[in-house]
C-alpha positions in Angstrom: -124.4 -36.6 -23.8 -121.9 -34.4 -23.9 -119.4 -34.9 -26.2 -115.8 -36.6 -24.4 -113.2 -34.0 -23.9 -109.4 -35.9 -24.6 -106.7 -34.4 -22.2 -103.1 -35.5 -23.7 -101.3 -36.3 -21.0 -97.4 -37.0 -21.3 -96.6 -41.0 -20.5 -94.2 -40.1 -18.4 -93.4 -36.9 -16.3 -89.9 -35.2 -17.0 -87.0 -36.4 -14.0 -86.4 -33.0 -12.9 -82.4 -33.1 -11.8 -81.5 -30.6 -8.5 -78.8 -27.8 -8.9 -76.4 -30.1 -6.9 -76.8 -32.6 -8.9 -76.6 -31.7 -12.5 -73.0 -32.5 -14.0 -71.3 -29.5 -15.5 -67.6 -28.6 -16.8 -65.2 -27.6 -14.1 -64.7 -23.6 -15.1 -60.8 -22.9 -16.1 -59.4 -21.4 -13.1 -60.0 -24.6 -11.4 -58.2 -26.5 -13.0 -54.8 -28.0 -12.2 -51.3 -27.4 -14.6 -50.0 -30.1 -16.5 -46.6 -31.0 -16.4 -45.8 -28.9 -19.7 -46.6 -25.8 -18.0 -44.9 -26.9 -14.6 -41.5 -27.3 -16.7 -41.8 -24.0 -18.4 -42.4 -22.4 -15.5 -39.6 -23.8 -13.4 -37.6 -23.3 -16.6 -38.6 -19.9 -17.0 -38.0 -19.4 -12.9 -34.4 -20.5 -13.1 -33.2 -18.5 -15.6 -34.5 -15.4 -13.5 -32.9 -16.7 -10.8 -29.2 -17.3 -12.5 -29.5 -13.6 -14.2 -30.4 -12.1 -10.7 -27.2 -14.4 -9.3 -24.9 -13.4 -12.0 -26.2 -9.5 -11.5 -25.2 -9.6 -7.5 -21.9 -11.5 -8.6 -20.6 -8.7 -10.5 -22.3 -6.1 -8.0 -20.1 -7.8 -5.6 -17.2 -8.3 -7.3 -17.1 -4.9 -8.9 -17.5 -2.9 -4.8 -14.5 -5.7 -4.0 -12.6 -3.9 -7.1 -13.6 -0.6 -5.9 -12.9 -1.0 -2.0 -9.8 -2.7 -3.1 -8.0 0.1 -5.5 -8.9 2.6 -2.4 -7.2 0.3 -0.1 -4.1 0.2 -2.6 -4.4 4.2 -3.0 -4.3 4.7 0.8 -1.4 2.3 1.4 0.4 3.6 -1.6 0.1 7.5 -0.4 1.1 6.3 3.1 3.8 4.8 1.7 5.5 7.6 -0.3 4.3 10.1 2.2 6.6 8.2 4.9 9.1 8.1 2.3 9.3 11.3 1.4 9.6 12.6 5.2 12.6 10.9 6.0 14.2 12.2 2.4 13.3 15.9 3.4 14.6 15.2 7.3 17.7 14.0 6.0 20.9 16.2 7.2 18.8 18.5 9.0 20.7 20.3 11.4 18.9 23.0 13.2 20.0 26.6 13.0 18.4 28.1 16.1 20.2 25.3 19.1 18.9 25.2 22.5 21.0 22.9 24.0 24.6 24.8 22.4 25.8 28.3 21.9 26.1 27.6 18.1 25.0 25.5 15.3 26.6 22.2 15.3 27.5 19.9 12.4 28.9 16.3 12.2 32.6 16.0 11.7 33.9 14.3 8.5 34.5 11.0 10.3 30.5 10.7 11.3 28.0 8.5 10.2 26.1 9.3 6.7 23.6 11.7 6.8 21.8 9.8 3.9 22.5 6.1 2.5 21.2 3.2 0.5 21.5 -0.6 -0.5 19.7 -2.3 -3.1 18.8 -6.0 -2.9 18.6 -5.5 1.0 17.5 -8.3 3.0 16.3 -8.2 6.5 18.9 -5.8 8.3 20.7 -5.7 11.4 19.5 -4.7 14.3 22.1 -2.0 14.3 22.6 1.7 14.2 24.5 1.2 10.9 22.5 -0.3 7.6 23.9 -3.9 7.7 22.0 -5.9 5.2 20.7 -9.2 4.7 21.4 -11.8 1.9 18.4 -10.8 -0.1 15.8 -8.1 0.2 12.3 -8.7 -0.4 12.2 -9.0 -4.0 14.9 -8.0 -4.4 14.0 -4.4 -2.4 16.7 -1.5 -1.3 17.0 0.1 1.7 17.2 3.7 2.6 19.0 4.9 5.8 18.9 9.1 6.7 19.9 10.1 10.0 19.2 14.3 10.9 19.2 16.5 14.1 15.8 17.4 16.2 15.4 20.4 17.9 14.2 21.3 21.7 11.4 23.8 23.1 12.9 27.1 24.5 13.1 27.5 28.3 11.3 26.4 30.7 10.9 23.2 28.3 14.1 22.7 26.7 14.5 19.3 27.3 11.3 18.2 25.3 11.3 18.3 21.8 9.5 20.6 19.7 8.4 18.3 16.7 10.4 19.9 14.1 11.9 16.4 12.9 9.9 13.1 13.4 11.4 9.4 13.9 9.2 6.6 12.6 6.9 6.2 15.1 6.4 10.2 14.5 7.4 10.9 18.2 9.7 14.4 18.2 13.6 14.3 18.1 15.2 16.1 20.7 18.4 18.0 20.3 21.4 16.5 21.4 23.6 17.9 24.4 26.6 20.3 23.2 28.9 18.0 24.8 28.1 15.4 22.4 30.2 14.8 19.2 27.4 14.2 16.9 23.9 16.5 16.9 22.1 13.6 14.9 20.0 11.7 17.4 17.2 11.5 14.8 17.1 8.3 11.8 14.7 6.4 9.9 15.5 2.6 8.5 13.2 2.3 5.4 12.8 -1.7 4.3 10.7 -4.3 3.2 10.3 -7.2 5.4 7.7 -10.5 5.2 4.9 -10.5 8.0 5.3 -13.5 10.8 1.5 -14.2 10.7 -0.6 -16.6 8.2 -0.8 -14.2 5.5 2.9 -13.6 5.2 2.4 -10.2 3.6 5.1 -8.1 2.0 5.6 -4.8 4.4 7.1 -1.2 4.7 8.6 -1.1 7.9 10.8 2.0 9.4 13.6 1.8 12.4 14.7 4.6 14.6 17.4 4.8 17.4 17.5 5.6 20.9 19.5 6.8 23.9 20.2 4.2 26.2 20.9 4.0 29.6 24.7 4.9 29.2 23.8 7.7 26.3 24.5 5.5 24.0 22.8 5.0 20.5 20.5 2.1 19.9 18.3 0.5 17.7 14.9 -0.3 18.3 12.2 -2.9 17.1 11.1 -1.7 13.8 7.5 -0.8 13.1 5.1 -1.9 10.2 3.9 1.2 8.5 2.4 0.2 5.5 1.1 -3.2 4.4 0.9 -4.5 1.3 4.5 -3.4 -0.5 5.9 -5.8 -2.4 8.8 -4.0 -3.3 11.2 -0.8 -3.1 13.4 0.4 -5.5 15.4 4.0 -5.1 17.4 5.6 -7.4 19.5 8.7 -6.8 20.6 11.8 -8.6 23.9 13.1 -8.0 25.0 16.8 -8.2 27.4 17.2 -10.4 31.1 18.3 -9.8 34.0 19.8 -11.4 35.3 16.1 -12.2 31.8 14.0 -12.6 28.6 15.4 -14.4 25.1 15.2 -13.0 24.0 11.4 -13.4 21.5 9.3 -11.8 22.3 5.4 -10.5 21.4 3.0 -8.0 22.7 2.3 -4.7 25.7 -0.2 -6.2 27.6 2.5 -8.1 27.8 5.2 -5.7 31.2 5.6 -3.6 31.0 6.0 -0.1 32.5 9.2 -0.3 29.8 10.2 -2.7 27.1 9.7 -1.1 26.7 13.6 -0.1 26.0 14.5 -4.0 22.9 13.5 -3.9 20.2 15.7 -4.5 17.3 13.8 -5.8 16.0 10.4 -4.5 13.6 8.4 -6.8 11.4 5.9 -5.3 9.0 3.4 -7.0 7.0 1.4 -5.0 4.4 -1.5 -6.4 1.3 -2.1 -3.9 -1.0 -4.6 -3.8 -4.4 -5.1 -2.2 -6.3 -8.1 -0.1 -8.5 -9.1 -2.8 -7.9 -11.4 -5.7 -9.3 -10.3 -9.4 -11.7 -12.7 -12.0 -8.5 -12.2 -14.3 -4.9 -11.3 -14.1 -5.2 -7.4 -13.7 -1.4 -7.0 -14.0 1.4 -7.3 -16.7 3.8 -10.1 -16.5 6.7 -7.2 -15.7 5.9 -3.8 -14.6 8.7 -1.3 -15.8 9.5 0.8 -12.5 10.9 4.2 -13.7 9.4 4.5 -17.4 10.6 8.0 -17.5 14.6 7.2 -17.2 16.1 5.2 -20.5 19.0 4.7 -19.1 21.0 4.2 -15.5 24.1 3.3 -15.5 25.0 0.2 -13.0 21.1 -0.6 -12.9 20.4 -4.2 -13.1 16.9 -5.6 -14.2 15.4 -5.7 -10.6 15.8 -1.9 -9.8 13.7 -1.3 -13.1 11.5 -3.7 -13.8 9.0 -6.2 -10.9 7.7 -9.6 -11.7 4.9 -10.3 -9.4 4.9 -13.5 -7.5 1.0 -13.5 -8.2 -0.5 -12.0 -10.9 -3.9 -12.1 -9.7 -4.0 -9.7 -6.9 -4.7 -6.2 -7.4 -1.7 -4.0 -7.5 -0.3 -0.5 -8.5 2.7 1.2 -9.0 3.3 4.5 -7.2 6.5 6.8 -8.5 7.9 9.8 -7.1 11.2 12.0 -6.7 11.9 14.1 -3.7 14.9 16.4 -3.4 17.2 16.8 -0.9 16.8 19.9 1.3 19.5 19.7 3.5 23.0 19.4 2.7 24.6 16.1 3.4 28.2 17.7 5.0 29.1 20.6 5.8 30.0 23.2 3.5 31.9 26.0 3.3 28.8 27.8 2.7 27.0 26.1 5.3 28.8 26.2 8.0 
């Protein structure tokens, strides 16, 4: 007999687990965050967020600062420019008539060719400068009054545009039959805007012909926005009795008022926006180049703004007097 042959057999066959059903670790990228890591995220998001808010704050607030001073620039070059117009127009007589055989000047007894007020409040509607109680701050006035001059034939009824009134519409020349050859003037002020905003304002006046050829004041026109205030000093020429010396409005006579040959003018503008801080002095000084004026009182050289936290500027200039003021010997 063959000898037995022994097969070891296992007791038991090895459970053999399918792919779906064998447990394994979830891999990393599926898994959720914990709470630590949702906080330091968030954390981490909203500091980005409050640098990328405070970055477009100052953006913004830096282009308001920007458009702003060009705002105050324009107003403030409109302003003097105006300013400077009616100075130059003042007393202008013009030497080539149309309307007479010769040149014509005012007689002693006329109107000024060129006067002021300080502390001017609203004035008159008048063809003189009547003044309020108060100006605007404590703002002057300035009043010149000068000739225009007509087109030759076949258009000499029409101005030419060699003097402007306010609303820069050409002066025409007066008749010869008419005392006075002045039919141009400008009315400088600063008045308070009716609307919400209450604004500070340049406006300018003119006058008119009536119906019966007879001189009138018209509604005055907002030129410039924005002023606060107006201050005017004047140079006067000097004569065999009185030296050269430069005042305000107060201390000149009425009979003096044809000496003068400089007119300086210092004007503080402000703009429509509001800055993070107060971008102005408590007291601006006005004319830093004069020490001294005699008869000047603390308004016409220094401005206290009412807010200091608007943008402002102060704008300065002097313009001389081309025209004479009377009629001189040489002149005339």
């Amino acid at each position: 007999m063959p000898p037995a042959r022994w097969q070891l057999r296992p007791a038991h066959k090895p459970t053999r687990w399918k792919a779906a059903e064998m447990p394994r670790s979830l891999q990393r990228h599926t898994r959720g965050a914990s709470l630590v890591e949702l906080m330091v995220g968030m954390i981490i998001a909203l500091m980005v967020l409050a640098i990328g808010l405070q970055l477009l704050l100052i953006a913004r607030a830096r282009y308001q600062r920007l458009a702003d001073e060009a705002l105050i620039e324009d107003r403030g070059m409109r302003a003097l420019e105006l300013i400077g117009k009616a100075v130059r127009q003042a007393g202008w007589i013009t030497d080539t008539p149309t309307a007479s055989a010769v040149r014509r000047w005012a007689d002693a007894t006329a109107p000024l060719s060129l006067v002021g007020a300080d502390d001017c409040g609203q004035p008159k509607k008048t063809v003189e400068l009547e003044c309020g109680p108060h100006g605007v701050q404590h703002s002057d006035a300035l009043l010149v009054r000068f000739s225009g001059r007509n087109h030759l034939p076949p258009n000499a009824h029409e101005a030419d545009g060699a003097t402007l009134d306010c609303d820069n519409y050409g002066v025409r020349e007066r008749a010869g039959t008419e005392a006075d050859p002045r039919l141009g003037s400008m009315l400088l002020f600063i008045s308070v805007s009716t609307d919400a905003e209450q604004a500070p304002r340049l406006m300018c006046r003119s006058v008119s012909l009536n119906s019966g050829d007879v001189l009138v004041a018209v509604n005055a026109s907002e030129i410039v926005r924005g002023v606060e205030t107006l201050q005017l000093l004047y140079t006067l020429a000097p004569t065999t009795t009185s030296p050269a010396e430069t005042v305000s409005a107060r201390t000149i006579a009425a009979t003096d008022w044809y000496r003068v040959e400089q007119v300086h003018v210092a004007i503080v503008v402000r703009g429509d926006w509001y800055s993070l801080r107060p971008s102005t002095p408590d007291n601006i000084a006005l004319f830093p180049g004069l020490e001294s004026v005699p008869g000047a009182r603390l308004e016409d050289l220094s401005f206290q703004p009412e807010d200091p936290r608007r943008n402002r500027a102060l704008f300065t200039a002097t313009f001389a007097v081309r025209n004479p003021l009377r009629c001189e010997v040489d002149a005339c």
